[in-house]
C-alpha positions as a Markdown table, in Angstrom:
| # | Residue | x | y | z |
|---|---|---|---|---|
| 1 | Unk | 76.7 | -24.0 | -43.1 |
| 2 | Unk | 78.7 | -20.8 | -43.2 |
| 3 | Unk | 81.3 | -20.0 | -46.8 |
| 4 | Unk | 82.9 | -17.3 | -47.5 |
| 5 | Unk | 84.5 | -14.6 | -45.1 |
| 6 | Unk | 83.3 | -13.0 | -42.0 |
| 7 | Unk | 81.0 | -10.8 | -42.5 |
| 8 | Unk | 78.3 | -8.9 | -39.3 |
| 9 | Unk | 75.3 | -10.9 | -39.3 |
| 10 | Unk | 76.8 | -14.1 | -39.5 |
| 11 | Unk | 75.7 | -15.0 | -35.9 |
| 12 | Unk | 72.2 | -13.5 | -36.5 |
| 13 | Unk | 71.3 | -15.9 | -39.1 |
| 14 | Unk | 72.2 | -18.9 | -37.5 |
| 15 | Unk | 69.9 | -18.3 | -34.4 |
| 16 | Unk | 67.4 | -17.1 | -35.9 |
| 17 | Unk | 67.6 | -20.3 | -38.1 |
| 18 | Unk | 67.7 | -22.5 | -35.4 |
| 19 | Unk | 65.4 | -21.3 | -33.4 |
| 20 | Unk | 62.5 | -21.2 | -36.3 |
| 21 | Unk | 63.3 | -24.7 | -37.3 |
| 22 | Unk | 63.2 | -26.1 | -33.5 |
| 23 | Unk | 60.0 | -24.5 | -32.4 |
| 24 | Unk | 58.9 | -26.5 | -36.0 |
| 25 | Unk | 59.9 | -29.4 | -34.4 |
| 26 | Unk | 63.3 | -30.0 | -36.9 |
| 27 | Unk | 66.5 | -31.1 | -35.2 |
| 28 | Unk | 69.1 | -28.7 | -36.1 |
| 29 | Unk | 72.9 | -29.7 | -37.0 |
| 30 | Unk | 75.6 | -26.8 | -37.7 |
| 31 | Unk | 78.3 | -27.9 | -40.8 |
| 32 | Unk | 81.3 | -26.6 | -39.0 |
| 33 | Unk | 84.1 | -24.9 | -41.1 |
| 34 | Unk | 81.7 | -24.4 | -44.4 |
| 35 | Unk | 81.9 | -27.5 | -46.9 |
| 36 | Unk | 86.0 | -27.8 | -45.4 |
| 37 | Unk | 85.6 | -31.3 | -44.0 |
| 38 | Unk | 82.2 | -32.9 | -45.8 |
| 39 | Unk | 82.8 | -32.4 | -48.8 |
| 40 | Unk | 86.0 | -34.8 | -48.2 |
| 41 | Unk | 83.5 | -37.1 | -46.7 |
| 42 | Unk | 84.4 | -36.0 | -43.2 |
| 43 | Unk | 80.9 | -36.1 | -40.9 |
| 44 | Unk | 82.9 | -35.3 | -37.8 |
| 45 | Unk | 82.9 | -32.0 | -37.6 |
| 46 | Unk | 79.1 | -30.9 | -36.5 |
| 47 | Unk | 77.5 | -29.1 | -33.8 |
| 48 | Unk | 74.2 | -29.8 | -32.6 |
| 49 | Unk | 72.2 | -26.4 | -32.3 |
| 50 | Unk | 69.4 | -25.5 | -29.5 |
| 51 | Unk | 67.8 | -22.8 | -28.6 |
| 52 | Unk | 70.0 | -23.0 | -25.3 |
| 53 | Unk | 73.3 | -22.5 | -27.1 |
| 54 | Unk | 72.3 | -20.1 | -29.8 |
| 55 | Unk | 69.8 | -17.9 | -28.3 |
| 56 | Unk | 72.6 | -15.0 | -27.5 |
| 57 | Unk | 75.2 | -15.7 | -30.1 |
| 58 | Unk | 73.4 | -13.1 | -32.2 |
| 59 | Unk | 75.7 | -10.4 | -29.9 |
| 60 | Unk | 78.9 | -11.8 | -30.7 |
| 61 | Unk | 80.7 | -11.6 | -34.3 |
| 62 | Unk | 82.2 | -14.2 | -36.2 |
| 63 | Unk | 80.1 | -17.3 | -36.9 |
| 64 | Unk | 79.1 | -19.7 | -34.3 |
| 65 | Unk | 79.8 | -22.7 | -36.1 |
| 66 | Unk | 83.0 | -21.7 | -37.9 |
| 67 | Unk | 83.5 | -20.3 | -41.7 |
| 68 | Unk | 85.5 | -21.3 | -44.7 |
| 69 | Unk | 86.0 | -21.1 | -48.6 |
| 70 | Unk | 86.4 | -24.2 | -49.3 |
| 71 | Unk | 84.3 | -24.6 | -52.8 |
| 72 | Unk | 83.1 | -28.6 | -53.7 |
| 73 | Unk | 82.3 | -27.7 | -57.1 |
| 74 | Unk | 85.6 | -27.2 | -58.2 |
| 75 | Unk | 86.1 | -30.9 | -58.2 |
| 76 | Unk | 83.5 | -33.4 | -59.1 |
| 77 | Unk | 84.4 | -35.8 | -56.4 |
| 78 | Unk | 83.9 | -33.1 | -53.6 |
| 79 | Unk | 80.6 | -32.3 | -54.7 |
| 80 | Unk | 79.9 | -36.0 | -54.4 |
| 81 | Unk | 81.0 | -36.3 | -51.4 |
| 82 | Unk | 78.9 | -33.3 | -50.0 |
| 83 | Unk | 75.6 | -34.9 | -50.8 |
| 84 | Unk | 76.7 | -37.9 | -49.5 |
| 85 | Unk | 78.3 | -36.3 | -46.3 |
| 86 | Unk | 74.9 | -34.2 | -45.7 |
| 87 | Unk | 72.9 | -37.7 | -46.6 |
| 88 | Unk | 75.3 | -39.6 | -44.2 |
| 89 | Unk | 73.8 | -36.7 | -41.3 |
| 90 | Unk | 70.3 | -37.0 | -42.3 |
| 91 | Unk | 70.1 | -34.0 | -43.5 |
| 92 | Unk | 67.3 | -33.2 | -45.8 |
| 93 | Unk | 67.0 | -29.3 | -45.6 |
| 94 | Unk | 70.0 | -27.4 | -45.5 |
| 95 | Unk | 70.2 | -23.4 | -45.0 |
| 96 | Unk | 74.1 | -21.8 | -46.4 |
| 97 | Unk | 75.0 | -18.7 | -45.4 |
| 98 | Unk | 77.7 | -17.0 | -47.9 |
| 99 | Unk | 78.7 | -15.2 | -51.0 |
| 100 | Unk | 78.5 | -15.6 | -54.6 |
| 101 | Unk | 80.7 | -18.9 | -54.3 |
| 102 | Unk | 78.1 | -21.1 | -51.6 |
| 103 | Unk | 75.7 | -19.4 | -53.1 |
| 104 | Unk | 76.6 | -21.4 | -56.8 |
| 105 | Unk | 77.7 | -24.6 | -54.5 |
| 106 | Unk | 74.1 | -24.1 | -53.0 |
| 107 | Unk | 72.4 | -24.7 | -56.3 |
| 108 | Unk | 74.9 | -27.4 | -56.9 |
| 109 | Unk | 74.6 | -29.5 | -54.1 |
| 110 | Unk | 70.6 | -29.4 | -54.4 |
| 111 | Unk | 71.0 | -30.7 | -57.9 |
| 112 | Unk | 72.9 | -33.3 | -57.4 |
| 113 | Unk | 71.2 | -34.3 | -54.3 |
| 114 | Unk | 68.0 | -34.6 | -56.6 |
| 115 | Unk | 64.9 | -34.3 | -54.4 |
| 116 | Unk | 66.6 | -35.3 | -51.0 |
| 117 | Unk | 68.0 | -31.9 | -49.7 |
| 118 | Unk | 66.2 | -28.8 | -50.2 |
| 119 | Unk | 68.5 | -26.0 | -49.6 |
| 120 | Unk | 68.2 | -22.1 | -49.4 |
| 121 | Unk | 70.8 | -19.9 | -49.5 |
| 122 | Unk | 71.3 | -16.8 | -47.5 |
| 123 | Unk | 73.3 | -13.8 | -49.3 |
| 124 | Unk | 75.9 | -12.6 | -47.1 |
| 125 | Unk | 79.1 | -10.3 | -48.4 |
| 126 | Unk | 80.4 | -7.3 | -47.4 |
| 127 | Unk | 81.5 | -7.1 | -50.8 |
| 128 | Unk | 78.1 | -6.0 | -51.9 |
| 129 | Unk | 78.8 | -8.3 | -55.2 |
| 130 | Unk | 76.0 | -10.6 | -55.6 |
| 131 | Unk | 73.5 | -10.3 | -58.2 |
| 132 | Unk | 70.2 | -9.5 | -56.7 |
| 133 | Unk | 67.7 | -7.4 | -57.5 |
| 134 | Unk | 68.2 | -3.2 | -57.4 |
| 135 | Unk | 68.0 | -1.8 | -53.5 |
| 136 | Unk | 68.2 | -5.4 | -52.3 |
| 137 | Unk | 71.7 | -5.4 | -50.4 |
| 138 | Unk | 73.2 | -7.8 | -48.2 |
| 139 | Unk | 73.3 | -7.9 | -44.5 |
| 140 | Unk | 77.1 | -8.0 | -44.4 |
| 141 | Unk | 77.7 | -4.6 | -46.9 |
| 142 | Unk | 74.7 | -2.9 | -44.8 |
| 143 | Unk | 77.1 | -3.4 | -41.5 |
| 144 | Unk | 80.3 | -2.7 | -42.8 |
| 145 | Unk | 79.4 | 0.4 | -44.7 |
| 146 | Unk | 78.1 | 1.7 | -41.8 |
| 147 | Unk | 80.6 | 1.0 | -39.6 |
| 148 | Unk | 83.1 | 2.1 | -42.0 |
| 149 | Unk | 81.4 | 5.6 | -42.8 |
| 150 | Unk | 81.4 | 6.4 | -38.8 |
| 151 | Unk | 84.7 | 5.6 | -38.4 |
| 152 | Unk | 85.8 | 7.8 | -41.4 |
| 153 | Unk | 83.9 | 11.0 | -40.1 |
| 154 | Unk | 86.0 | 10.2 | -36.7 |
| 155 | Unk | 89.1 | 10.2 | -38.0 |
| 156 | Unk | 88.2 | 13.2 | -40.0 |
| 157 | Unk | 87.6 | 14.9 | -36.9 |
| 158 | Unk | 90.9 | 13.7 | -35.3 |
| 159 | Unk | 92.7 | 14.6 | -38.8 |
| 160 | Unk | 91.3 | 18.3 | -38.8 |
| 161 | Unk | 92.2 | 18.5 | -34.7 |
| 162 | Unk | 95.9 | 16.8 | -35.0 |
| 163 | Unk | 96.8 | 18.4 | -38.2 |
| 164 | Unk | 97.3 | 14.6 | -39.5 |
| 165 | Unk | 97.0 | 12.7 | -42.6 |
| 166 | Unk | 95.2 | 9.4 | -41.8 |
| 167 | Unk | 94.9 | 6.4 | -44.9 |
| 168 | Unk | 91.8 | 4.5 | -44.7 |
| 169 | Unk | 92.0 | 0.6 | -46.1 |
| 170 | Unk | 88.9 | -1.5 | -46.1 |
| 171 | Unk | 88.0 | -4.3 | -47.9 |
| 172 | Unk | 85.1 | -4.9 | -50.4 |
| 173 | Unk | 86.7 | -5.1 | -54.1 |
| 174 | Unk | 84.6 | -3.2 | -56.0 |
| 175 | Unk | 81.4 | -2.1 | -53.3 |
């Protein structure tokens, strides 16, 4: 299950995950859309993962099995509905990908599910504004910042050549 907004790496994670927990002999479902449609009790909206159909996505950008900020603990009912959702789909280990948001609906859904889903969360933000440890980054910010500094120093060199001003807008708050 993917939260939050696009970020490199998205694609990465989700093979990577899949293919680990298949070769452990775990059947592997993808939420689509984040918590969108279970946490309104919605089961409809899944993809079955294999190693067939996820052993090249790591190439492409985006997230394979959709994104969204959709947030069940802003409403008692939606949480409820998520454990039940994810219980409804057998699931009893679930792996979110996301920000500082699925990150805290993470820890919520585990605790209401009680001992029947074990989840563990990914960090993933290009924002680079989740609290973990000094030098410990996310995989989103890493790619971004990178990206972002290279195309800078290019359209430096096309400022100095065309005798241009260029304005530069990214995102990432405060990173």
């Amino acid at each position: 299950l993917v939260g939050g907004g696009p970020a490199p790496g998205i694609n990465s994670v989700i093979s990577a995950a899949t293919i680990r927990a298949i070769l452990e002999g775990v059947e592997v479902v993808g939420i689509k859309d984040g918590f969108k449609w279970i946490m309104r009790g919605d089961i409809d909206h899944t993809k079955r993962l294999t190693i067939d159909n996820v052993s090249r996505i790591h190439f492409r950008g985006g997230s394979y099995i959709g994104i969204a900020r959709d947030n069940p603990t802003k409403d008692d009912k939606h949480l409820e509905n998520t454990v039940t959702s994810l219980l409804r789909l057998n699931v009893d280990k679930l792996i979110t990908i996301g920000g500082d948001d699925t990150a805290y609906s993470a820890l919520k859904v585990e605790e209401m599910a009680a001992g029947r889903i074990h989840v563990v969360h990914v960090p993933k933000t290009i924002d680079n504004d989740l609290d973990l440890p000094h030098g410990i980054p996310t995989f989103g910010y890493q790619t971004a910042r990178h990206i972002g500094v290279e195309l800078v120093k290019s359209l430096m060199v096309d400022a100095h050549t065309t005798s241009r001003w260029y304005f530069v807008v990214s995102m990432g708050r405060k990173a």
